[in-house]
Kinemage of the C-alpha trace (Angstrom):
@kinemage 1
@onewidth
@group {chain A} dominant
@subgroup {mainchain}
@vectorlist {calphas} color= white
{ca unk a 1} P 51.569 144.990 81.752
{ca unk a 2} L 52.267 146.386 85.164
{ca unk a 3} L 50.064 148.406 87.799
{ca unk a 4} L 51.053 151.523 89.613
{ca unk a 5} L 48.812 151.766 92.773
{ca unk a 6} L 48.416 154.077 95.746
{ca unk a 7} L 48.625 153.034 99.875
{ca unk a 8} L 48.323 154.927 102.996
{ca unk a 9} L 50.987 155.016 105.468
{ca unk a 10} L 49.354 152.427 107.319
{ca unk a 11} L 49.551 149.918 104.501
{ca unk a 12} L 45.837 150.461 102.941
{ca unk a 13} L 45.022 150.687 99.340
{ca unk a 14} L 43.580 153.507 98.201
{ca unk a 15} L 42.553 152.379 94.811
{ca unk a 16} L 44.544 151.469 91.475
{ca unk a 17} L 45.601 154.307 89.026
{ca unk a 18} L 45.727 152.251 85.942
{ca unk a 19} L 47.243 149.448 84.194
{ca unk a 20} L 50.802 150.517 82.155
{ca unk a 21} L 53.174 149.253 80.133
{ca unk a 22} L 56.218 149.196 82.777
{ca unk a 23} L 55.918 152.486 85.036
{ca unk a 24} L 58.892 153.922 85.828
{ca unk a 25} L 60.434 156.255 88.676
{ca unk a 26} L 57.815 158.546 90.434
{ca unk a 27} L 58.261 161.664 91.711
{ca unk a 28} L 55.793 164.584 93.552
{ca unk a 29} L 55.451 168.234 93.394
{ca unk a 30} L 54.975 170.372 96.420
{ca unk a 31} L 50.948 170.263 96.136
{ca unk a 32} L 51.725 166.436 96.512
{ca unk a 33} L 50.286 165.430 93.068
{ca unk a 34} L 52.107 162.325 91.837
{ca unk a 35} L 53.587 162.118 88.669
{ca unk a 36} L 54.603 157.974 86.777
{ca unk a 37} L 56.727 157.994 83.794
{ca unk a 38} L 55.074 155.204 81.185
{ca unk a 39} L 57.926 153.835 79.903
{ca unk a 40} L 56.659 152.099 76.442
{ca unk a 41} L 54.586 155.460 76.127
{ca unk a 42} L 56.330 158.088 76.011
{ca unk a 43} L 54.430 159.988 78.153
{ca unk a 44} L 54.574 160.782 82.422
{ca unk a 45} L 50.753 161.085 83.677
{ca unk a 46} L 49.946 163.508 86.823
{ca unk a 47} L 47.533 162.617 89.472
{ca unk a 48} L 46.376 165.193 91.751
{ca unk a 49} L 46.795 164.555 95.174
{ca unk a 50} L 43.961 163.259 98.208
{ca unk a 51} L 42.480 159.468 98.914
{ca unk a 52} L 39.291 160.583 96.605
{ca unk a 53} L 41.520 161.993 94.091
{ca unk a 54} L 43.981 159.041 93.987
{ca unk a 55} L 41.395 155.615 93.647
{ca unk a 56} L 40.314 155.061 90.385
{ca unk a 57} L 41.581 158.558 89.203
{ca unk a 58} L 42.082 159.708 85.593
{ca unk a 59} L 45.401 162.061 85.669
{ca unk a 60} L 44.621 165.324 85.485
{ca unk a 61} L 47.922 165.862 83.209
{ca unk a 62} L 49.379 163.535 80.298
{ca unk a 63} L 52.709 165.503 79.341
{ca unk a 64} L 54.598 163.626 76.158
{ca unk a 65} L 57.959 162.808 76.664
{ca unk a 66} L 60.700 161.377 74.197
{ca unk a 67} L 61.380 158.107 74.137
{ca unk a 68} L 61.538 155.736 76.746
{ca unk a 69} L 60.852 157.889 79.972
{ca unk a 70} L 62.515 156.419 83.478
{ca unk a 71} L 62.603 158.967 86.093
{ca unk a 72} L 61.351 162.141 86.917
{ca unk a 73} L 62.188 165.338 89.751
{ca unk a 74} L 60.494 168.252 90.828
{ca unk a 75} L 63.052 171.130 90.920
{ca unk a 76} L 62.251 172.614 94.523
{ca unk a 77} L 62.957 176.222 93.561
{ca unk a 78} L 60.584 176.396 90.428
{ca unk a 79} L 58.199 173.708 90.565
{ca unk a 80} L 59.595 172.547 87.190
{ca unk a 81} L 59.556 168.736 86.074
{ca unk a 82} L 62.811 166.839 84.704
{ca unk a 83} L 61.935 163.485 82.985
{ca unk a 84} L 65.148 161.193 82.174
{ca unk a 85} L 64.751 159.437 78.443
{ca unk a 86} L 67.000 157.246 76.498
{ca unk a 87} L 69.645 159.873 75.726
{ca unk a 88} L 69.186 162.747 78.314
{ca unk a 89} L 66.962 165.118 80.051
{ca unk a 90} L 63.974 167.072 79.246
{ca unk a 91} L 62.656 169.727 81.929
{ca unk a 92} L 59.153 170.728 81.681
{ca unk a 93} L 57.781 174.326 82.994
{ca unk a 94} L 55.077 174.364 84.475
{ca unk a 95} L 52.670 177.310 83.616
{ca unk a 96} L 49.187 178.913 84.286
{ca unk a 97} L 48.009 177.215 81.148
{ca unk a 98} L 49.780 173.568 81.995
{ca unk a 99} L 52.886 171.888 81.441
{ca unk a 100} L 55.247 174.006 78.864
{ca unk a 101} L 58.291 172.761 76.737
{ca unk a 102} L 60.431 170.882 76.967
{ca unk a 103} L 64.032 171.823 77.657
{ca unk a 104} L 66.237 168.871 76.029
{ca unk a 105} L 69.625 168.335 76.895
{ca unk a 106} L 71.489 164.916 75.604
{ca unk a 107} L 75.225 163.665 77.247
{ca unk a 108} L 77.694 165.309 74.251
{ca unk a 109} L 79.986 162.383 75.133
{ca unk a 110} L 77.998 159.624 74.075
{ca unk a 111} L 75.338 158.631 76.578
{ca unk a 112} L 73.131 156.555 74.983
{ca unk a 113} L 71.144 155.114 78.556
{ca unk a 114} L 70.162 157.746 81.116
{ca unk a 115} L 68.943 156.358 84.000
{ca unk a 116} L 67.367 158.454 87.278
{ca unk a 117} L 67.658 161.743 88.045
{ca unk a 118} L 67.303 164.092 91.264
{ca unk a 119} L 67.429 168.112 91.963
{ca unk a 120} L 69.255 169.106 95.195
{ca unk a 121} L 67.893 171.983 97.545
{ca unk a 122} L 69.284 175.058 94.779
{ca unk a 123} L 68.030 173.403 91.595
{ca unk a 124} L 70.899 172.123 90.482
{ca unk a 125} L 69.729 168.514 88.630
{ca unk a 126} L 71.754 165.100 89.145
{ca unk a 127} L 71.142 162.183 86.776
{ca unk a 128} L 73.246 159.108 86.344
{ca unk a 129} L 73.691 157.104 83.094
{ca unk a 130} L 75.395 154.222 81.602
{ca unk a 131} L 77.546 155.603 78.673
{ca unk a 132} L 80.087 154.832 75.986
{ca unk a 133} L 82.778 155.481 78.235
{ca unk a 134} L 81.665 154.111 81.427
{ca unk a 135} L 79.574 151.731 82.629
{ca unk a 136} L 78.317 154.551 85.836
{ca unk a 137} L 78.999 158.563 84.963
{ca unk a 138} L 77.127 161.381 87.375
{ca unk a 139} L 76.195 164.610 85.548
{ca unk a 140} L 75.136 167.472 87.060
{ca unk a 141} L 73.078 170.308 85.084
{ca unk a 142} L 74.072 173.474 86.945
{ca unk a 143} L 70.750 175.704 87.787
{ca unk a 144} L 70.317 178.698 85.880
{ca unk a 145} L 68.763 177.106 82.587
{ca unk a 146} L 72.327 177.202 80.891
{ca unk a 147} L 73.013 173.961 79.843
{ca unk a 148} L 76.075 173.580 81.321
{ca unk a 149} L 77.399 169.620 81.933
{ca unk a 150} L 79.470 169.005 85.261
{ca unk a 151} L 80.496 165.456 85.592
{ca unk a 152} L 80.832 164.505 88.725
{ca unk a 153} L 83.368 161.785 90.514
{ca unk a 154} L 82.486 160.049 93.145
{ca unk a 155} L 84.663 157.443 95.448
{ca unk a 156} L 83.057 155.020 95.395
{ca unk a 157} L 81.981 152.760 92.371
{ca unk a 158} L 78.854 151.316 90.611
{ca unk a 159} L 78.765 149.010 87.930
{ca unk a 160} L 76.009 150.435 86.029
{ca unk a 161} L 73.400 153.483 87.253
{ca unk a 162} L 70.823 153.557 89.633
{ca unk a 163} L 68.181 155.247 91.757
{ca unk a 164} L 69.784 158.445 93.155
{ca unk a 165} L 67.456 161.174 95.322
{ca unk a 166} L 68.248 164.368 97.310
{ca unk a 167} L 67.907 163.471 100.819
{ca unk a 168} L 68.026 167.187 101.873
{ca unk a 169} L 71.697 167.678 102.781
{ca unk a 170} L 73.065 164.967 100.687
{ca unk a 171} L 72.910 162.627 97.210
{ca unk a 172} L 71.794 159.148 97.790
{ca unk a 173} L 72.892 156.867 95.162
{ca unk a 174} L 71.624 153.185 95.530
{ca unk a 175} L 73.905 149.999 94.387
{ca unk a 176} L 71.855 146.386 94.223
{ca unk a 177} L 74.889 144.357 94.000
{ca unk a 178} L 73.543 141.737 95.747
{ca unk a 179} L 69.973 139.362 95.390
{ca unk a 180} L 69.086 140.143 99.052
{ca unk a 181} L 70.201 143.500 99.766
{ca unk a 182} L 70.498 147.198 98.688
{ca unk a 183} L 73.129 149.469 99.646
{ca unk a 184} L 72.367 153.057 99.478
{ca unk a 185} L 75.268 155.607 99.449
{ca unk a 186} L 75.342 159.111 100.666
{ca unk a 187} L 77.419 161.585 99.202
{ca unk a 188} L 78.671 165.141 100.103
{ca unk a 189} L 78.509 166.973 96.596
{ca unk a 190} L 81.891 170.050 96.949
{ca unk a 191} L 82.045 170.860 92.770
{ca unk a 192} L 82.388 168.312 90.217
{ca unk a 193} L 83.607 165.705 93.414
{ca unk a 194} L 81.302 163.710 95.608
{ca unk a 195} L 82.780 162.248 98.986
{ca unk a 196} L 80.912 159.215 100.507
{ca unk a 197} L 79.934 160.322 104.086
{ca unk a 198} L 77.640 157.101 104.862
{ca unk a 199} L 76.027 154.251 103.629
{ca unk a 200} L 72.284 152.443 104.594
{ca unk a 201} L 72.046 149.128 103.981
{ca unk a 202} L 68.760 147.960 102.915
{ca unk a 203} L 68.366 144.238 103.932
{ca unk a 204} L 65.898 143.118 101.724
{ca unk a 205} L 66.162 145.512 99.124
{ca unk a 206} L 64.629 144.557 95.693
{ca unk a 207} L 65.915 147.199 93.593
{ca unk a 208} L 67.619 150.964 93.271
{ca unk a 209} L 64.734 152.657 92.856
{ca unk a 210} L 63.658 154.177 96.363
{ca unk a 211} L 62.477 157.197 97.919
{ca unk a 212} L 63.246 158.902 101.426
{ca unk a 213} L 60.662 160.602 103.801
{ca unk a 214} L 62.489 162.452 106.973
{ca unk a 215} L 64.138 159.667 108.804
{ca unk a 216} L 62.334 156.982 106.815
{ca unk a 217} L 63.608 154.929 102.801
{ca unk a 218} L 61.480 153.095 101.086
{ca unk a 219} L 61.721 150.928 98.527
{ca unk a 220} L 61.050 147.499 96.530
{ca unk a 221} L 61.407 144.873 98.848
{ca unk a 222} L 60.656 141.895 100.917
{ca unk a 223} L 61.106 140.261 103.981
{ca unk a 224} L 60.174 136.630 105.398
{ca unk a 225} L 58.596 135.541 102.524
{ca unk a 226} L 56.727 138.915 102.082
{ca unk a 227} L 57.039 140.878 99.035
{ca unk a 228} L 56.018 144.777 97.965
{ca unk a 229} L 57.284 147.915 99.353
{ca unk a 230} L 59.701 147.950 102.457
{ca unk a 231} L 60.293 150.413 104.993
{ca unk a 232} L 63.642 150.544 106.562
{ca unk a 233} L 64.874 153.027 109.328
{ca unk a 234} L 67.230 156.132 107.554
{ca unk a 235} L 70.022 156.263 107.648
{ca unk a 236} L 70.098 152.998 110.151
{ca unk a 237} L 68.815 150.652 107.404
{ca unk a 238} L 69.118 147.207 108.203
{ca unk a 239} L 65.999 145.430 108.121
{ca unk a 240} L 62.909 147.033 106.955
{ca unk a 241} L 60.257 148.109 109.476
{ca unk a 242} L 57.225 147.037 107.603
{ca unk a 243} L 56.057 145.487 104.435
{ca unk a 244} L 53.261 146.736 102.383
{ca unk a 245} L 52.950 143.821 100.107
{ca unk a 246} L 51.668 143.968 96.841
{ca unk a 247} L 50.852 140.583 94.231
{ca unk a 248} L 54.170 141.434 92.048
{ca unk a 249} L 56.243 143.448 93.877
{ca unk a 250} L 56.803 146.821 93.081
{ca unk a 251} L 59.197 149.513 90.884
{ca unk a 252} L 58.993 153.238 91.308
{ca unk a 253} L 58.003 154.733 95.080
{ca unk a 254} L 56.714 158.436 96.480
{ca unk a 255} L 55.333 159.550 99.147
{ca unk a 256} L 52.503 162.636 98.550
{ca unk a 257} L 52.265 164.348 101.873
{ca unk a 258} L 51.272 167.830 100.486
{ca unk a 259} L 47.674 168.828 99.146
């Protein structure tokens, strides 16, 4: 079993949220309520934003995924939620009466493991996956609620997929190749191509999930001996700025500056 707790930018618990079976990728909407796929569930639980809200909260949504949820996005335009599963996508409305749907797309090449996923400033959804094909393939779902599959090449390569997030002008697509370090790619997205403009190199990284607030990532991670989350300078990177530790280390990160 694994916790998913919540800290303050100065590196003090606000409380736990609950004890789950593996929590994956988190994401948060523009109110700043938090939202932690349950992997072995099935399910992605919302908790409203706030310090009272957050310690020893019950979420104030349970939406039911398929199977195996890893990721999730909040689509900037509409407010909607996408929630990576085993073989694709589903994209949740959200609606006066709650969470409505969901949309499901699957990979019609074969995907059989999606991994994260990320919407860009027009709604347009990224997600990465491991396929039948290829060990990496991007995919982006065009806006517009059509369905349409892009796949996207990028140079540079990945041997399996990873964290990716919008950083506000471009796609950041993490690579742990190595035990002590995480390298964090930025791409310029023209089409179905992606160019590789810059990289951040997380010494100390711990993982691919991360997230990015203004000119700060964060991520799994340790330093001298020090394990949790790490705070690294972006897109300087190098060694992180801080470490928030936690017992065992950390998965899925977000920051909830709204509310």
């Amino acid at each position: 079993m694994q916790s998913a707790s919540i800290a303050t930018r100065k590196g003090k618990s606000l409380g736990l949220l609950g004890t789950f079976e593996s929590p994956g990728g988190m994401c948060v909407d523009r109110s700043g309520n938090a939202f932690v796929p349950i992997y072995y569930d099935g399910q992605v639980l919302e908790f409203a934003h706030g310090d009272a809200a957050f310690a020893g909260s019950t979420p104030i949504a349970t939406i039911a995924t398929a199977n195996f949820p890893r990721d999730c996005s909040i689509d900037p335009t509409t407010g909607d939620l996408a929630v990576t599963f085993w073989d694709g996508v589903q994209i949740f409305s959200n609606g006066s009466t709650g969470w409505r749907g969901p949309q499901t797309y699957t990979q019609p090449d074969g995907t059989y493991f999606v991994y994260s996923c990320a919407y860009d400033n027009s709604g347009n959804l990224f997600f990465d996956a491991d396929t039948q094909h290829s060990p990496f393939q991007l995919t982006e779902l065009l806006a517009g609620g059509s369905g349409t599959f892009t796949t996207v090449s990028l140079n540079q390569g990945f041997k399996s997929p990873a964290g990716i997030l919008w950083d506000g002008t471009y796609l950041a697509v993490a690579d742990w190749r190595r035990r002590h370090w995480t390298q964090v790619y930025r791409f310029s997205i023209q089409g179905s191509t992606g160019t590789e403009v810059g990289s951040t190199k997380l010494v100390g990284g711990k993982g691919t999930l991360f997230w990015i607030q203004g000119s700060t990532i964060i991520s799994p991670g340790s330093d001298r001996g020090e394990y949790g989350v790490g705070f690294w300078k972006y897109p300087e990177g190098g060694r992180p700025k801080k470490i928030v530790s936690f017992h065992d280390g950390a998965a899925g990160v977000a920051v909830s500056p709204g509310g």
